[in-house]
C-alpha positions as CSV (number, residue, x, y, z in Angstrom):
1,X,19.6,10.9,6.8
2,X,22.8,10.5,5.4
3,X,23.7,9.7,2.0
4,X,25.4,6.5,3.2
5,X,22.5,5.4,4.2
6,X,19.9,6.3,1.0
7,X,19.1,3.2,-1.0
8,X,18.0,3.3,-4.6
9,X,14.9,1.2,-5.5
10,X,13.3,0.0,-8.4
11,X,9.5,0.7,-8.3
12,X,6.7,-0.2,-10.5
13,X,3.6,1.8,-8.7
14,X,0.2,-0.2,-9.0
15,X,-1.8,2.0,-6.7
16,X,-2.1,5.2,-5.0
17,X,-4.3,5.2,-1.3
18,X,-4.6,7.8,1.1
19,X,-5.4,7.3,4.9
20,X,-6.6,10.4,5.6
21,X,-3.2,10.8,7.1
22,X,-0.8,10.3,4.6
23,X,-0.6,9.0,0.9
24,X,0.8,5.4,0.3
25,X,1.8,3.7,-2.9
26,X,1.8,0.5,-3.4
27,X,4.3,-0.9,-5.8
28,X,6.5,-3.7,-7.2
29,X,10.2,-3.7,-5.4
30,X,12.3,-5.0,-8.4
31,X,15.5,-5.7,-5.8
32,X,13.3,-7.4,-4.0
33,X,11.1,-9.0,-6.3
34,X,8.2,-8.6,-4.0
35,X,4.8,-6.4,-3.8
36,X,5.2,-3.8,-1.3
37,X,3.5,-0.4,0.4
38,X,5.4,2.5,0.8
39,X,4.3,6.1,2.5
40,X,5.1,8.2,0.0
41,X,6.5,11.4,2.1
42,X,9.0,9.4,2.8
43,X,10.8,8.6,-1.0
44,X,12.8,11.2,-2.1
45,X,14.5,12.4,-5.3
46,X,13.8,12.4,-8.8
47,X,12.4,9.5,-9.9
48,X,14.5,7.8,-13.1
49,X,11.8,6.5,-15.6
50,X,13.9,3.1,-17.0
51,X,10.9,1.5,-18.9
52,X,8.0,-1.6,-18.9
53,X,8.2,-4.0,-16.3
54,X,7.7,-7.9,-16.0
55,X,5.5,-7.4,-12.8
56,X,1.7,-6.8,-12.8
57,X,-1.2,-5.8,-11.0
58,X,-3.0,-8.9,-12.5
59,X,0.6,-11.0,-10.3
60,X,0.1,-9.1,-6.9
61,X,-2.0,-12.2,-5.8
62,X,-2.1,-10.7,-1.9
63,X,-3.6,-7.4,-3.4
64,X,-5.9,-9.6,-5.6
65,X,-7.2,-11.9,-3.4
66,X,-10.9,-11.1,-2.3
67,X,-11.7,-12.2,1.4
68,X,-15.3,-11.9,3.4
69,X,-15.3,-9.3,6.0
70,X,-18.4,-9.6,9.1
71,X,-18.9,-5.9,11.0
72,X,-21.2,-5.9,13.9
73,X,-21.9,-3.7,16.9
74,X,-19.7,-3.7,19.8
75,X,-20.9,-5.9,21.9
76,X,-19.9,-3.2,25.5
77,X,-23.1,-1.0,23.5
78,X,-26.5,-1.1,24.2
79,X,-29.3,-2.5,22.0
80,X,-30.4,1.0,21.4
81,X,-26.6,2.1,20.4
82,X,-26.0,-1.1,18.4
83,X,-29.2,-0.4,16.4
84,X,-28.4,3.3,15.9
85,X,-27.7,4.0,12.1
C-alpha cells in the first residue's frame, strides 16, 4: 500500500475479540463519528495517544443492545443426531 493511500484515524478502542482467526478491535472512529470493528493486523504504525474522548462504551447503543437468540438442531439430522449432546 502506498503512502498516498494510508489514512490516519482517530480511535477510541472499547473492545478487543478474537475469532480464532484473527484479533478485532472494536472502537469509536472520531472522523467518522461512528462505532466501528476493525481487524487489527491490518492498522499499522505507532499509535499517537492524544487524550479522553467524548465517546463511550455506555453510547455504543448497537454494541449495547441485548437481543434473544433461539439454536436448535438442524432440521436435515436425525432425532438421534439432534438429541446428541
Amino acid at each position: 500500500m502506498s503512502s498516498a493511500a494510508e489514512e490516519k484515524l482517530i480511535l477510541v478502542p472499547r473492545t478487543l475479540a478474537h475469532t480464532h482467526l484473527r484479533w478485532h478491535v472494536g472502537a469509536y472512529l472520531e472522523t467518522q463519528k461512528d462505532y466501528c470493528d476493525f481487524v487489527l493486523a491490518l492498522l499499522h504504525g505507532t499509535p499517537d495517544f492524544n487524550g479522553d474522548s467524548e465517546s463511550t462504551a455506555e453510547k455504543d447503543t448497537l454494541w449495547n443492545t441485548e437481543v434473544t437468540i433461539r439454536l436448535q438442531p438442524d432440521s436435515r439430522l436425525g432425532i438421534a443426531q439432534q438429541s446428541h449432546h
